[in-house]
PATORKE-689807 format. One record per residue (C-alpha): residue in three letters; x, y, z. Coordinates in steps of 0.02 Angstrom, whole numbers, padded with zeros to 5 digits, always signed. Example, Ala and Ser with C-alpha at 12.3 -4.5 7.8 and 13.67 -1.06 7.14 Angstrom:
2
ala+00615-00225+00390 ser+00684-00053+00357 
***
This chain:
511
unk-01109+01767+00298 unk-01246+01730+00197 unk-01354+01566+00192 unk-01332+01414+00327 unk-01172+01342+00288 unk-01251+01165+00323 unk-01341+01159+00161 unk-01179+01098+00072 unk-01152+00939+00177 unk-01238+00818+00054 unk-01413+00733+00117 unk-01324+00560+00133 unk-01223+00626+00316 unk-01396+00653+00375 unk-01477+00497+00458 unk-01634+00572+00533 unk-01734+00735+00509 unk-01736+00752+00722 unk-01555+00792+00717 unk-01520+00980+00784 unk-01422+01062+00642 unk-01239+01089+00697 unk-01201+01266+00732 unk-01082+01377+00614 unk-00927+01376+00698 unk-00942+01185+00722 unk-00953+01159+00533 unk-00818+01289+00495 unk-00694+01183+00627 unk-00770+01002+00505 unk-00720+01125+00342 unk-00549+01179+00406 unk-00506+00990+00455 unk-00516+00948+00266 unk-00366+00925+00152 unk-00460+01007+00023 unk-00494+01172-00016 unk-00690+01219-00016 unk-00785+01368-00065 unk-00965+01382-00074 unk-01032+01498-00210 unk-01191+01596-00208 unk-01328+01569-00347 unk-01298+01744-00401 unk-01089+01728-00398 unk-01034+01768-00227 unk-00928+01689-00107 unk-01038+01620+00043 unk-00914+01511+00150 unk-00722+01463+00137 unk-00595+01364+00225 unk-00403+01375+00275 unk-00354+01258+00154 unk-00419+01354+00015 unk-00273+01503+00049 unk-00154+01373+00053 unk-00186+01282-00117 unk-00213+01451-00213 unk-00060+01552-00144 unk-00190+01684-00075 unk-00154+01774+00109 unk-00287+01832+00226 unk-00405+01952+00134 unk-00360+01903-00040 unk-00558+01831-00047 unk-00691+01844+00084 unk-00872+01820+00110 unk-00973+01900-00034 unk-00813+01914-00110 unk-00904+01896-00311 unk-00849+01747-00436 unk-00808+01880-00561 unk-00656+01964-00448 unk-00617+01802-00408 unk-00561+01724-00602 unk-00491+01920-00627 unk-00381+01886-00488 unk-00347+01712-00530 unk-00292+01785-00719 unk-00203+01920-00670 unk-00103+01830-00545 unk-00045+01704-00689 unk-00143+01567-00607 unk-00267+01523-00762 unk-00292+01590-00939 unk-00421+01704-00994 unk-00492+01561-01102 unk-00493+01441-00931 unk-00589+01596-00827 unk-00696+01600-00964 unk-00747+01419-00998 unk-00760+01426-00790 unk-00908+01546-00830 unk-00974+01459-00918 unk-00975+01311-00838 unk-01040+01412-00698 unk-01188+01460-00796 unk-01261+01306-00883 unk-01354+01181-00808 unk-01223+01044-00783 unk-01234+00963-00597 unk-01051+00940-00600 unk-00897+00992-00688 unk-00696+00991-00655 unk-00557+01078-00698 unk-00373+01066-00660 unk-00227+01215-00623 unk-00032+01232-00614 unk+00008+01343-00481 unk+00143+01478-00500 unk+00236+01350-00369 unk+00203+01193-00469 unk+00078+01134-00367 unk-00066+01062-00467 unk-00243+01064-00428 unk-00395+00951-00455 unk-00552+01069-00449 unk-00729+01014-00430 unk-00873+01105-00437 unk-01063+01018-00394 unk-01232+01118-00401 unk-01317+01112-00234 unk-01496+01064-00222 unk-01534+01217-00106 unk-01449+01342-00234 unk-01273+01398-00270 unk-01130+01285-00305 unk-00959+01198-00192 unk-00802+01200-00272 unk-00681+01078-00191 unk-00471+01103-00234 unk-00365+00949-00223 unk-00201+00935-00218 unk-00148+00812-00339 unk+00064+00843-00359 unk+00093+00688-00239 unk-00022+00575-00335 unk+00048+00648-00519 unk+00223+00639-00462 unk+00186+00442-00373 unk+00128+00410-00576 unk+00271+00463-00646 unk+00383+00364-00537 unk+00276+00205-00548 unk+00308+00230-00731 unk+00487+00243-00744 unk+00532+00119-00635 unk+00429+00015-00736 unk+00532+00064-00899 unk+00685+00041-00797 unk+00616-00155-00772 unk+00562-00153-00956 unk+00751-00077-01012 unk+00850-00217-00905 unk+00742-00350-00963 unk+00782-00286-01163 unk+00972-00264-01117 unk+00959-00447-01045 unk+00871-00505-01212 unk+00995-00410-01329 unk+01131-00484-01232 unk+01076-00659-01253 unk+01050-00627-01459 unk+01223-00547-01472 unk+01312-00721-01402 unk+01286-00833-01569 unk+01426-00953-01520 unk+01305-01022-01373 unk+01143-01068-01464 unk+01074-01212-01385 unk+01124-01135-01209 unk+01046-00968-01259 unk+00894-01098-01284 unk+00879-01153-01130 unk+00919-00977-01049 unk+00759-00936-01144 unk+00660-01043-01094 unk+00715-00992-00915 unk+00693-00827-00942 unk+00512-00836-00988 unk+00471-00947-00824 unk+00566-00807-00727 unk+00475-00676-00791 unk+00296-00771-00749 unk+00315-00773-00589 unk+00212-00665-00478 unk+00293-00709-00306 unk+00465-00758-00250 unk+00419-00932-00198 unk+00392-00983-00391 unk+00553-00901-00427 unk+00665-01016-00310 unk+00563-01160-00381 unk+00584-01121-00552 unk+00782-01067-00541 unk+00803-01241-00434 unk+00718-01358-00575 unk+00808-01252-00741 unk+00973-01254-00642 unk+00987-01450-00607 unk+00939-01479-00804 unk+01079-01345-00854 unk+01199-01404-00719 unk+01170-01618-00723 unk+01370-01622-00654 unk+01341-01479-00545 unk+01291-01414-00381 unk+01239-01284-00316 unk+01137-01140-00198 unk+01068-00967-00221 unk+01053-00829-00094 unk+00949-00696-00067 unk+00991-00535+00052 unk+00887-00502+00198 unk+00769-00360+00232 unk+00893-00291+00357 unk+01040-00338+00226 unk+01142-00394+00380 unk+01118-00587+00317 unk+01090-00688+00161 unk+00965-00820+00167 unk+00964-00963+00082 unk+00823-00993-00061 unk+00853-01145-00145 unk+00981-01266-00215 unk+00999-01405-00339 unk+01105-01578-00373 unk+01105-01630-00199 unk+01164-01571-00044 unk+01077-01423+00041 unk+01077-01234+00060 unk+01122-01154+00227 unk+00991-01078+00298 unk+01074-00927+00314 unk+01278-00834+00250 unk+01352-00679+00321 unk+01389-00555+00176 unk+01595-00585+00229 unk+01588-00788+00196 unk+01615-00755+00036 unk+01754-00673-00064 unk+01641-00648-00215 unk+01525-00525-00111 unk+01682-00454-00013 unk+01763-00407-00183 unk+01625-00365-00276 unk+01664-00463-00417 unk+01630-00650-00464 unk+01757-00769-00372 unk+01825-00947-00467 unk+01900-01060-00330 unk+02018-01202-00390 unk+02108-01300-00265 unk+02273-01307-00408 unk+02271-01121-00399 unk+02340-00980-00257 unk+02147-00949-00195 unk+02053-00959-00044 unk+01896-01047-00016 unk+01754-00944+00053 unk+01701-00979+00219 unk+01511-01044+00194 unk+01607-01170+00077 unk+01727-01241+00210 unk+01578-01246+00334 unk+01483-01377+00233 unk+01543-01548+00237 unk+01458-01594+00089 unk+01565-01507-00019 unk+01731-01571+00024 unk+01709-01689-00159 unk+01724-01519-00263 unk+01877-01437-00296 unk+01819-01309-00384 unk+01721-01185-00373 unk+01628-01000-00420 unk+01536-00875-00336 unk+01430-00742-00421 unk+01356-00568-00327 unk+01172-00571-00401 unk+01161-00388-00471 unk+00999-00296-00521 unk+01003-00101-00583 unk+01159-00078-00469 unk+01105-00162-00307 unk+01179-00324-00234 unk+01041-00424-00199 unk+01111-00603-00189 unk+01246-00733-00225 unk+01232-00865-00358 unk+01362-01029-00293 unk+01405-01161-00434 unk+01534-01290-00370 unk+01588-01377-00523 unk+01603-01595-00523 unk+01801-01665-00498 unk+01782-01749-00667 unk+01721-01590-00757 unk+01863-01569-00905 unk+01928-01374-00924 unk+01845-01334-01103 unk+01676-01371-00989 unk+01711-01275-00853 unk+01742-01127-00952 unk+01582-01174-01025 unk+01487-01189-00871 unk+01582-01046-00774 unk+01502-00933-00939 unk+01353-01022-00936 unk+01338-00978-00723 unk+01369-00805-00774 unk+01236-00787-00893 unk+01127-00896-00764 unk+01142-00771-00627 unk+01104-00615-00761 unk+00928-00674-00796 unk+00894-00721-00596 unk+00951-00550-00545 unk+00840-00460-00673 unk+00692-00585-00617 unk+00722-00561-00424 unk+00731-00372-00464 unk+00569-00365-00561 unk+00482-00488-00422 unk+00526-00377-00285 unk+00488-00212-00379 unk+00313-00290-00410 unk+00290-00338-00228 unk+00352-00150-00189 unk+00236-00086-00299 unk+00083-00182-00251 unk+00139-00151-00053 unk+00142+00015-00112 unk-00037+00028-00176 unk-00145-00086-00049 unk-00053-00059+00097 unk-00095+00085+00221 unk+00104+00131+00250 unk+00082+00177+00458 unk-00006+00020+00520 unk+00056-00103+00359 unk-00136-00173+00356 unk-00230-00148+00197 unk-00307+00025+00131 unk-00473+00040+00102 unk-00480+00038-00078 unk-00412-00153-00079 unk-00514-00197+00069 unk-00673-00157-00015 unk-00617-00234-00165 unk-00595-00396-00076 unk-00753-00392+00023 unk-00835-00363-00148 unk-00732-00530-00219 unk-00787-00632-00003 unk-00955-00584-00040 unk-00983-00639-00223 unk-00884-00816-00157 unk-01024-00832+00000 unk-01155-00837-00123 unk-01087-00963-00244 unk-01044-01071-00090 unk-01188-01002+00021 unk-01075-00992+00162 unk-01084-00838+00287 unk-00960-00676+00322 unk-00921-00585+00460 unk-00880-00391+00462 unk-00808-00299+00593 unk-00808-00099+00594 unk-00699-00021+00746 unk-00599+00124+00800 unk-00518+00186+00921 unk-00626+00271+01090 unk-00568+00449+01112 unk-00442+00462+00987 unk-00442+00625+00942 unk-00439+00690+01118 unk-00282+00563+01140 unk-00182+00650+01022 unk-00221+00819+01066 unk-00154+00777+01234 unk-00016+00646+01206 unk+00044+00711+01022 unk+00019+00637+00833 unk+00200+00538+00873 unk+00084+00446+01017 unk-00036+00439+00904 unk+00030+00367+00778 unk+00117+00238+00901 unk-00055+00178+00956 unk-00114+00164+00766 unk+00045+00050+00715 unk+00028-00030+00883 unk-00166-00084+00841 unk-00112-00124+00638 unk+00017-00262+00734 unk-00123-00316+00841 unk-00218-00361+00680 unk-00090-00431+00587 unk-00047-00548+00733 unk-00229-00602+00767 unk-00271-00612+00580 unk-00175-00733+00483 unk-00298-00862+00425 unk-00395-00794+00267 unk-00461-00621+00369 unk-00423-00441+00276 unk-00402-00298+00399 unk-00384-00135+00349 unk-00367+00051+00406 unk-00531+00126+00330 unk-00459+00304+00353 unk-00400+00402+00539 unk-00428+00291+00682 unk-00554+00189+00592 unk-00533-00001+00523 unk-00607-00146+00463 unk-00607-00338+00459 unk-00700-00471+00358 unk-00714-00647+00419 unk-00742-00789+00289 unk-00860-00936+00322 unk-00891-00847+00485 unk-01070-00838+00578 unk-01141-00696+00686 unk-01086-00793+00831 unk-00940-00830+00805 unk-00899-00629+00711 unk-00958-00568+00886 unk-00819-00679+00976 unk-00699-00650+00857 unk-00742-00458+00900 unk-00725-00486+01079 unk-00571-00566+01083 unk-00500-00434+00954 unk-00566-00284+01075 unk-00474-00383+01239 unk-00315-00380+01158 unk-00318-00194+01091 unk-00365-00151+01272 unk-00212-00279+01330 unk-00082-00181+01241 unk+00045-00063+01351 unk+00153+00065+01244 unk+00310+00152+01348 unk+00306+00323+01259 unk+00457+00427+01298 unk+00504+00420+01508 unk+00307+00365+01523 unk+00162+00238+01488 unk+00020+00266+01379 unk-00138+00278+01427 unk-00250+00136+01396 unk-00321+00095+01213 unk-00485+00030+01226 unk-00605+00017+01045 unk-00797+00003+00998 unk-00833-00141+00872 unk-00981-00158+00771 unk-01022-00310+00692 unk-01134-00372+00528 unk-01131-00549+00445 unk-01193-00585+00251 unk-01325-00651+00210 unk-01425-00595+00381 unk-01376-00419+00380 unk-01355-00368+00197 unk-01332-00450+00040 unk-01218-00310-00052 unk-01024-00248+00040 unk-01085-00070+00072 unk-01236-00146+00149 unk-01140-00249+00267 unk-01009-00099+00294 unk-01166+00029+00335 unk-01240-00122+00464 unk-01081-00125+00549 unk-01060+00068+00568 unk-01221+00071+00607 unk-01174-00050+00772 unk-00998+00043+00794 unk-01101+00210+00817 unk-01214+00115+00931 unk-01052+00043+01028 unk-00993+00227+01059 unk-01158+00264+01136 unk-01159+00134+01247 unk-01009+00186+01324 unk-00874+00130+01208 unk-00754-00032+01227 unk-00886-00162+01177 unk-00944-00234+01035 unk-01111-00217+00989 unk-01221-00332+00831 unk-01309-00218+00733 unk-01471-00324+00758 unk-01470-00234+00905 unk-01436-00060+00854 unk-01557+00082+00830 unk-01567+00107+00639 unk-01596+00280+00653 unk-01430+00312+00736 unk-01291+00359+00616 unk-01150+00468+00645 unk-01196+00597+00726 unk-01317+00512+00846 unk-01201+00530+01004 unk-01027+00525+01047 unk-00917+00509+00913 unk-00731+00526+00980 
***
């Protein structure tokens, strides 16, 4: 089929010239594991080497393109097919036939799947192409951006809300002024702190508690509270008739009403008579309760004033608690790997970048730990990718549980993750490294009428300054040691001090 299919896999994947080359059917299995679609192109125009993946993205069955299959058929087909234009196939060729190193292109599919293509010269002649599948990533955009509009909308509708009520100045002062601090906050936490100090100054005669729902929605907890007394740490949705309704609930004790039950269950409120309850709505969704309980003295005119005021009050926190939570979503939603709930790689690396530019200014010491899992891939062709997966989440809650002092872990991709240890030596890293690999091999996971096997990892370790003074220097040290782990038999952790440095990848075992 042409010329060795190994002289695509770029020079970097090869660690030492004494490496047999892998055979062809090896390399077609590595090609046909990809996501991406690949075709190598002869210098003279002519398919040399596909993969699977490449039918897939381009709608093509068996046969549609084949070794020495020539570039020229291949845009014919592509226009004829409705897949690109004429001009596209054309500005392809010529692409194809200057002298850039690199250049990309993008396609709609008939099916409306869109493609990222890239095409690189090779340095032994010819050219890859790689496809990528970008719909999940363009449609992720698009959501990311309307729910961001949504935010932007409620927050206007709040704004115009407040500007249309010109019979409450000074309070639509204050509300301002609360309004701004809401929407400054970057975590929960500020918002209770803020909404307790605002509330005390716009309720002196007042007092009262605000709830937040749950994860699991089956509670309320409570977040803060102001003008004495305290919150309860926690309401069932049916305490109170404002939530069971739907609708804000006024209490007076000289009307026909009942008083909600987390009311009667706290003593400290037997002094107020009166009282009102307000569901905390954002873009539809319940997502707390706002409680005022008004001051005996408190003359009618003011509570209508203060019941309004309340009302207006628990507008703004719901749009605030909305847009907090939407920003943790989001930012869960872009560092977090969503199987094992560690970080992904992309904010790892960003925060070993920020560990190791703070280690020099302090001239303190880092650890890094590289690991994965021994044997993984044979594990889940025997046990399944739901037992897989399993062992993956299983390991992420191992990390999060050990990790909770100023570590990052993250799932670097597969079965592989990381770890990096602030103001941590090479002796303590190693430790740190045993005691990690102990409690991975510790953990027993029932898996439908059975037991798991076993989970046992290889760790390799690196610490800054000794082993590198830039993050992909430390990362490549403790790979380096990981790969050396795996030869020594995997389950141990291994310094990369003591690792050959002409091992890489594909010095040994790998699984």
């Amino acid at each position: 089929m042409g010329s060795p299919v190994n002289k695509v896999i770029p020079n970097e994947m090869l660690q030492a010239e004494s490496l047999p080359e892998p055979s062809h059917a090896r390399l077609m299995d590595v090609l046909n594991k990809l996501d991406q679609g690949v075709m190598v192109w002869t210098e003279d125009g002519h398919c040399q080497v596909f993969n699977e993946r490449l039918l897939t993205l381009l709608e093509l069955q068996n046969g549609d393109i084949y070794p020495g299959y020539s570039r020229a058929a291949f845009f014919a087909t592509a226009v004829r097919l409705g897949h690109v234009t004429e001009d596209s196939a054309k500005q392809a060729e010529q692409d194809f036939s200057s002298d850039k190193e690199r250049f990309s292109a993008t396609r709609r599919m008939p099916s409306g799947r869109r493609l990222q293509i890239d095409t690189r010269r090779l340095s032994t002649g010819g050219f890859v192409t790689c496809y990528t599948d970008v719909t999940q990533i363009e449609r992720s955009a698009r959501d990311l951006t309307q729910a961001r509009q949504a935010a932007e909308e409620a927050e206007l509708t709040a704004l115009k809300t407040l500007a249309a009520e010109q019979s409450w100045r000074e309070e639509a002062k204050l509300l301002s002024q609360l309004d701004e601090w809401l929407h400054s906050c970057k975590s929960q936490e500020e918002l209770f702190r803020i909404v307790s100090a605002f509330m005390a100054q716009l309720f002196p005669q007042s007092r009262g508690e605000l709830y937040i729902y749950s994860n699991s929605r089956d509670v309320l907890d409570g977040k803060c509270h102001w003008g004495g007394g305290e919150a309860h740490d926690h309401i069932f949705p049916d305490a109170c008739w404002a939530l069971r309704r739907g609708r804000q609930y006024l209490y007076s004790a000289d009307k026909i009403a009942f008083a909600c039950a987390h009311v009667e269950e706290q003593p400290s409120t037997s002094d107020h008579k009166e009282y009102v309850c307000f569901p905390v709505v954002a873009h539809g969704n319940t997502v707390g309760l706002l409680h005022v309980k008004f001051a005996p003295e408190t003359d009618a005119k003011r509570k209508v004033a203060l019941h309004r005021l309340a009302l207006r009050c628990g507008e703004h926190i719901s749009l605030a608690v909305a847009n907090v939570r939407l920003r943790d979503e989001l930012h869960d939603q872009s560092t977090r790997d969503p199987l094992t709930g560690v970080y992904n790689r992309r904010y790892f690396l960003g925060e070993l970048r920020n560990a190791v530019a703070l280690a020099d200014r302090r001239a303190s010491q880092l650890g890094v730990l590289s690991f994965d899992a021994d044997r993984f891939k044979t594990f889940n062709d025997t046990h399944g990718h739901d037992a897989g997966d399993m062992v993956l989440r299983a390991i992420g809650d191992t990390l999060k549980e050990l990790f909770r002092n100023g570590e990052v872990c993250c799932r670097m991709g597969g079965e592989e993750f990381a770890v990096f240890l602030p103001d941590t030596d090479k002796e303590q890293t190693i430790e740190v490294g045993e005691a990690l690999r102990a409690a991975i091999e510790d953990i027993t996971l029932r898996y439908g009428s059975g037991t798991l096997p076993r989970v046992t990892i290889s760790i390799g370790v690196a610490s800054y300054p000794e082993d590198g003074l830039l993050p992909q220097d430390l990362m490549h040290a403790a790979d380096r040691a990981l790969y050396a782990a795996k030869d020594a038999g995997r389950n141990c952790v291994v310094d990369c001090q003591k690792a050959d440095p002409a091992k890489g990848p594909f010095s040994g075992a790998q699984d």
